[in-house]
N, C-alpha and C positions, 0 to 999 in steps of 0.2 A: 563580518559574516561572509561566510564563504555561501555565494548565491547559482546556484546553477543555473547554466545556459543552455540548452537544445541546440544542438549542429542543425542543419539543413543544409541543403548543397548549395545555395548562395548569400545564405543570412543567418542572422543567430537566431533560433525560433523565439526567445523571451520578446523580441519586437514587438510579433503578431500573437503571442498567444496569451498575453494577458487579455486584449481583447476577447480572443476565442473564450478563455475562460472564463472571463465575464459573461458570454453569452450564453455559454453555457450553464452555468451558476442561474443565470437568470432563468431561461428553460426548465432549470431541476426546479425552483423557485415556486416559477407558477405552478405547476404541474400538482408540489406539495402545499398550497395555498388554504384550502378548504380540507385539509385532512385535521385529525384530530390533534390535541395538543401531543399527547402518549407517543403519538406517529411520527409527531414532526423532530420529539425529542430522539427519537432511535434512527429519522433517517440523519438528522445531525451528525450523531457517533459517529454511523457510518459512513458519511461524507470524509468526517476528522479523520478516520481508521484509514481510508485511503487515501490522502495527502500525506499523510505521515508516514504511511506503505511505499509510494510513489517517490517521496526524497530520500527513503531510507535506501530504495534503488538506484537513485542519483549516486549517492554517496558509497556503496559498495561498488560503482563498477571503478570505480579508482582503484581496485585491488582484485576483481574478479570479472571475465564475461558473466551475461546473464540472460540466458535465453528464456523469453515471455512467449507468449503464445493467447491465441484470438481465445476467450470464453466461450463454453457451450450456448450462455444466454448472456443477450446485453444487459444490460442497468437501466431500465428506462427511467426508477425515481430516485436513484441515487447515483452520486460519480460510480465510475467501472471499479473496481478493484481488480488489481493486475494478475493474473496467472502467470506466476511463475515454476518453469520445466525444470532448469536446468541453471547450477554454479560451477563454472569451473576457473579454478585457481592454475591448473596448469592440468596439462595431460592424463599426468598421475594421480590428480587431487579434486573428483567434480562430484555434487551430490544433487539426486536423482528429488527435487525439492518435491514434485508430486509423487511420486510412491512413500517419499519418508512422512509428508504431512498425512495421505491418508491411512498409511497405518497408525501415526498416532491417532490419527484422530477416531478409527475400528476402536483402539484400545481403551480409550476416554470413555467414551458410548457405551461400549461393553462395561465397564468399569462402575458407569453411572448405573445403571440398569442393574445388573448383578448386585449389587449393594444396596437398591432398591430403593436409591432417592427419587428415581424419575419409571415412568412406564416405560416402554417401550417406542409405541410409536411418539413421543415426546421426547427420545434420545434420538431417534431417526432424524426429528423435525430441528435436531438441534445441532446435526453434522458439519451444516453449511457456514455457521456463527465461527462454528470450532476451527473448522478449517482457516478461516479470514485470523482469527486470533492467532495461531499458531505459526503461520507464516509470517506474520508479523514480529512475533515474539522471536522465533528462527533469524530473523534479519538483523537483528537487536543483540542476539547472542553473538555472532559471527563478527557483525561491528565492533563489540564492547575488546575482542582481539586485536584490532588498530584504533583504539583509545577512544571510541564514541561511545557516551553512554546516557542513554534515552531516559526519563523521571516524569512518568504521570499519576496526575493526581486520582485519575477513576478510571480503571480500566473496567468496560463493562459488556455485556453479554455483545452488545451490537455495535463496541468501537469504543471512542473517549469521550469522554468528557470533563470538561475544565482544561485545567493548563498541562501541557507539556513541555516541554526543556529538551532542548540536546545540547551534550555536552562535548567537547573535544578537546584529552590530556587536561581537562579540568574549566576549560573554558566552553562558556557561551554561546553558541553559535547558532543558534537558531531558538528563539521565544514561540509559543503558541501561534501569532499569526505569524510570524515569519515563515510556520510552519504550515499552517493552512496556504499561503501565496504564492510560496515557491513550490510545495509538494499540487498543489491547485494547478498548474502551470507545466508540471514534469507530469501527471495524472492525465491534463488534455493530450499534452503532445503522444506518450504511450500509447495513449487510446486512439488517436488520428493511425497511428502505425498500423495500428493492428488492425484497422477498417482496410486497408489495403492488401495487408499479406498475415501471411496463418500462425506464422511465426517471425520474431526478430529477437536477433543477437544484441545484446548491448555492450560497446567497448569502451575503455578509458576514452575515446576517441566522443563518446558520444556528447557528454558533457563539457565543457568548460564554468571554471567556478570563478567568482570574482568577488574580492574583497564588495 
């Protein structure tokens, strides 16, 4: 399994941040303790939706920068899920990831609404899920071009649930929690970045992967 490592300027971050991650794990933990069963199962998803967000960025910057950037609002009962700006493959080749997600996601909304499955303000209320889906699903598409190709069993309004698979040229490479521990891991350190500065570039430089 090709396991990602976080640079630091004198250590590999995987040392220190499993800890981190643990404590933070534990933090979201309590925090979700006394919430209802309904709650506990959607903040799950979305926990899942960003670990698997988080390596799926590990694993693109082997072939692209990717510029993230600080959220409007932190996450206080679930992990952060990453804002990402900006892909560039080279000079001539970078796409503008926030204006392409939310025009789909205007067009979805609209889409809903005119067709009259949902109201209005419950299309509105439903832009934010849409967005987290879609940038996901964008990272998945992009990968599936240098041979990864992602298989979940429930993809659902607020994230996954059950198992997921990633695949590479046909193999294996990461199981459900290998996915939750490593993506758990690449998810703290991102989010440590971004409490410092507004924006960060990520290069092949950032990661190292290790059998």
């Amino acid at each position: 399994m090709d396991q990602p490592i976080c640079r630091t300027n004198s250590h590999t971050f995987l040392e220190t941040s499993q800890t981190c991650g643990k404590s933070e794990e534990a933090a979201i933990n309590s925090k979700n303790a006394n919430q209802p069963k309904f709650k506990e199962r959607q903040n799950d998803a979305m926990n899942f939706q960003a670990d698997l967000q988080s390596l799926l960025i590990a694993l693109l910057t082997k072939h692209c920068k990717i510029t993230i950037g600080r959220p409007h609002r932190l996450s206080r009962m679930t992990k952060q899920f990453i804002k990402i700006k900006e892909l560039e493959f080279n000079r001539f080749d970078t796409i503008n990831v926030l204006q392409y997600i939310q025009t789909l996601s205007k067009e979805k909304t609209q889409y809903e609404f005119m067709s009259g499955n949902t109201t209005k303000k419950t299309a509105k209320r439903r832009i934010q899920p849409t967005k987290r889906r879609e940038v996901v699903r964008l990272l998945m598409d992009i990968l599936l071009e240098f041979g990864y190709v992602v298989i979940a069993e429930n993809e659902t309004v607020d994230g996954y649930e059950g198992n997921v698979w990633i695949y590479s040229n046909g193999i294996c490479i990461y199981d459900t929690e290998q996915i939750k521990m490593c993506g758990s891991i690449v998810n703290t350190y991102l989010a440590s970045q971004l409490q410092v500065k507004t924006s960060v570039v990520l290069t092949t430089a950032e990661f190292v992967f290790v059998a």
